[in-house]
N, C-alpha and C positions, 0 to 999 in steps of 0.2 A: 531288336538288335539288327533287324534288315535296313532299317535306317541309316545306322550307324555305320555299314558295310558300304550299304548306296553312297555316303558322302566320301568317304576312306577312296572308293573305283573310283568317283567322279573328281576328287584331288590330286590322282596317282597317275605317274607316267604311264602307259599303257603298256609298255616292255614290263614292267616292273610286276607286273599281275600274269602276263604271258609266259609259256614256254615253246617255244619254234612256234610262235607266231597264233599258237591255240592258248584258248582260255581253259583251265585244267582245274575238274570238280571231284572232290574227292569223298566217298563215305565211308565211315568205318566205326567201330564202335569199341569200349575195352568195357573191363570190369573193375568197379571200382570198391577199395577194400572196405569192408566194415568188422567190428568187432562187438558180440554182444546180439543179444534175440530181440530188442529193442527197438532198430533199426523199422520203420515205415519202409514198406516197400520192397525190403532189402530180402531176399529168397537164398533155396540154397542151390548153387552153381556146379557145373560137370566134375569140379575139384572136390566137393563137400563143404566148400565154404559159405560163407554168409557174404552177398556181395551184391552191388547195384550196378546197374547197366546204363551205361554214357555213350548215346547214339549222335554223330558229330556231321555235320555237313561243309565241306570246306570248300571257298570259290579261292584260287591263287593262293597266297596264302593267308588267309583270314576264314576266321570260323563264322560259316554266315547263319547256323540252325544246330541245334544239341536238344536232346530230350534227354531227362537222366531219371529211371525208371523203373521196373524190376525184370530181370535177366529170363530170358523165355528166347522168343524170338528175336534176335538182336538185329533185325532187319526193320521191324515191326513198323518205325516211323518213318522208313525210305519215301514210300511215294509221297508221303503229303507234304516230307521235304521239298522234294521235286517241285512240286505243284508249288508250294510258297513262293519259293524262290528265284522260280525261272526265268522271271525278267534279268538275274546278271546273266545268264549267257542265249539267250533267246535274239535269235538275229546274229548269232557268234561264230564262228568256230570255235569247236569245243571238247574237250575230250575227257571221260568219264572213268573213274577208276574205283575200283569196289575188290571186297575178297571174297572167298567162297559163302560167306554166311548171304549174302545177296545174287546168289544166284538160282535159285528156282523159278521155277517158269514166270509166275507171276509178277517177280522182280525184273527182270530179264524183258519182260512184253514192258514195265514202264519206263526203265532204264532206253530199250528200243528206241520207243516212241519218242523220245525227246529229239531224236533226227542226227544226234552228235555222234563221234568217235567214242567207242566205250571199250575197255576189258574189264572182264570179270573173270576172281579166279575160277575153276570149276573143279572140286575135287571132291565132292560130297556124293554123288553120285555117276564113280569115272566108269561101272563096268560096262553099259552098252558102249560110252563111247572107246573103249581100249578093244571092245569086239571092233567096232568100226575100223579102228586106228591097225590092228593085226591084220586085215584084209587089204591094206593098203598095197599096191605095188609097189615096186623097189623105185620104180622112175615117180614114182609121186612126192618122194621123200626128196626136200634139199638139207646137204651136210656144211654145216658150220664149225667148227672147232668138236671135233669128234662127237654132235650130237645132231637130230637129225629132226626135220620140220618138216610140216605139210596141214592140210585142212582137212577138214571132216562136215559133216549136217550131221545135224541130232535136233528132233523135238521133243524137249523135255516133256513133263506131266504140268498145263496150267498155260502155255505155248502155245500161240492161234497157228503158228508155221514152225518149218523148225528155224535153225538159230547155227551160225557159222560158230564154228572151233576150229584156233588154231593148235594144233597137239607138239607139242616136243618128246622124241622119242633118245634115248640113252641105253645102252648096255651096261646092266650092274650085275656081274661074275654072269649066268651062264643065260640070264632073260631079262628080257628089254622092261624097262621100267618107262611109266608116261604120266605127263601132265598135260592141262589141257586150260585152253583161256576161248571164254567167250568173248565174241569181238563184233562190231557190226559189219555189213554184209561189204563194205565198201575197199575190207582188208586184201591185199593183193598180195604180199609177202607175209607169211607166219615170224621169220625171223625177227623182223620189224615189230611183228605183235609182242612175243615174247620181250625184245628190248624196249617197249617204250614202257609196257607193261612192268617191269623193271621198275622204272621210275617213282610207281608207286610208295618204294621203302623212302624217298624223300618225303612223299607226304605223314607218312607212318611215323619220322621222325619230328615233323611239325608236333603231332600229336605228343609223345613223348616227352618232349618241352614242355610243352603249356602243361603238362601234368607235373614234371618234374618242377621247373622253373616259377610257378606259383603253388608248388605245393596243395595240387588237387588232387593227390592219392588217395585222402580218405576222408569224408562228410563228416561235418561237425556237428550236426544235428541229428536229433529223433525223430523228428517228423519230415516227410519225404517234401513237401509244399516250401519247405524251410532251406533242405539242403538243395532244392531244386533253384530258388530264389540264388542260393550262394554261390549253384554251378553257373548261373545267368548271369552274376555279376564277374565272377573268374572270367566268361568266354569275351564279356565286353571290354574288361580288363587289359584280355591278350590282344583284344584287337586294337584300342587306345596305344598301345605299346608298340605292334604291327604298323598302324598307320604312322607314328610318328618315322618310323625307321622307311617307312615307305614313300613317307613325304618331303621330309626334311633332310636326312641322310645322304651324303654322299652313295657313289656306286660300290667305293669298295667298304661301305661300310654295312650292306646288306645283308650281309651274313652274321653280323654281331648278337649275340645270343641276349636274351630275355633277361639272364640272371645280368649281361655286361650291361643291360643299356638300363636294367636299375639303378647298380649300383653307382654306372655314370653320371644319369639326367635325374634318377629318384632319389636314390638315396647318399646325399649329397652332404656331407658334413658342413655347418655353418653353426654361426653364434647371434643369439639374439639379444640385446641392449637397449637400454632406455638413455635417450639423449633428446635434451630439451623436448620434454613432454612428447619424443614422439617415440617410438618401439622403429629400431632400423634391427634389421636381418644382413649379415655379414654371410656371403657364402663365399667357398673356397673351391671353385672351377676350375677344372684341367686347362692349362692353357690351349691343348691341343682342339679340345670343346668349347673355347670363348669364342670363337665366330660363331660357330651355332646358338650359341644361348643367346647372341647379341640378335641375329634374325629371330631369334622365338621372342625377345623379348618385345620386339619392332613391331610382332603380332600381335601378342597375347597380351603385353600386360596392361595392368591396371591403367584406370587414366583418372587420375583425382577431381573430381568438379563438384556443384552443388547436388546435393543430396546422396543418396550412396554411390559406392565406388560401383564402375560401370567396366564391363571388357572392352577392349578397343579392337576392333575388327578389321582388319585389315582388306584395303580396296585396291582392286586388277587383277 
């Protein structure tokens, strides 16, 4: 599938994979439903349910790595994503976004090391850092919209040093409540951290999609090598779909949703007929989508000659 992504970047306008001017990598993982003790692979999860674990690695928006596995450690495949895949952003600016399940020390020293822009949430273990954050002075703290920022060091447990936190601090009724984001050493503004960090819920709804939008809620198979095959063709699926809108698509047409550009480009009402021994295909195209289909077809299609039909590739 890194193939597949390598050609999509190396096609795509380079804004169009960018956010302010950074290459933006995103991991995250959900749980995926099953029904039945049948299920390969499939364990039982914090809710008591029966479910499988879909570990995703995202470069811009395209799914460039997914292991889909059994539910334990849901960080479990992060580094060797890393490690696969680092040729998209290696030599980049880059900026890395993860929630709390990937932030233990160990995740954190590899996350580091890749030299980029990173947050991670931190809420799994906030008590030393809210001791830190209560010893704070009052001039350390900057106020934004009635809530209050500043930095901390903490070195987790698995940590060769420690590790910058940005902390956001809040009044709820009579004691201050906190959150806290790991960030690399290079952050100068918490606010900034907090806001770009933000951002994250766009990637979270990539995800979303591709789960919604091709109907990957729940494995069709008993055997986990089967539904893992099925997850591999779904993730290359989204990104087939991704790059057309990436490549071909106008600007304002980037935002069109999975299920819109099916039922546009795919799933496309036509009639088929037999006329003088040949089979023609009638299809019935949005006027607003016949210049597009007219440059896809300039690309892609067929070109009739001696022995089988052959794609015509299109040159410059």
């Amino acid at each position: 599938m890194g193939e597949l992504v390598s050609w999509i970047i190396a096609n795509t306008h380079p804004q169009r994979l960018l956010h302010a001017g950074q290459l933006e990598v995103f991991f995250d993982d959900t749980e995926i439903e099953v029904y039945g003790d049948h299920f390969k692979g499939a364990k039982t999860n914090y809710k008591g349910d029966k479910a499988l674990s879909w570990q995703t690695l995202w470069v811009g928006p395209l799914l460039a790595d997914c292991y889909l596995g059994s539910p334990g450690d849901v960080s479990s495949r992060l580094l060797e994503m890393l490690e696969r895949n680092r040729r998209f952003w290696e030599g980049k600016e880059a900026h890395f976004y993860a929630d709390s399940a990937s932030s233990c020390g160990e995740y954190l020293e590899g996350i580091a090391a890749e030299g980029w822009h990173y947050t991670v949430s931190y809420n799994k273990w906030p008590e030393p850092l809210e001791r830190l954050a209560e010893g704070l002075p009052q001039w350390a703290w900057k106020e934004k919209g009635g809530k209050y920022y500043s930095f901390i060091r903490h070195q987790p447990s698995g940590c060769k040093s420690p590790k910058l936190y940005a902390v956001k601090r809040w009044r709820d009724g009579l004691f201050y409540e906190y959150s806290f984001i790991a960030c690399d050493d290079r952050q100068t503004d918490a606010v900034m951290v907090n806001e770009r960090h933000a951002l994250k819920g766009e990637k979270e709804r990539l995800f979303s999609d591709l789960l919604s939008d091709l109907d990957l809620h729940r494995p069709p198979c008993l055997a986990l090598i089967a539904n893992q095959i099925y997850y591999l063709v779904g993730a290359m699926a989204y990104n087939l779909l991704v790059g057309v809108k990436l490549m071909y698509l106008g600007d304002e047409d980037q935002r069109v949703g999975l299920k819109k550009l099916l039922s546009i480009l795919v799933h496309i009402p036509g009639k088929i007929y037999r006329r003088s021994r040949q089979w023609v295909v009638r299809l019935m195209v949005d006027s607003g989508w016949l210049s597009w289909w007219k440059r896809w077809l300039e690309v892609g299609w067929i070109e009739y000659g001696v022995g089988r039909p052959r794609l015509r590739v299109a040159s410059g």
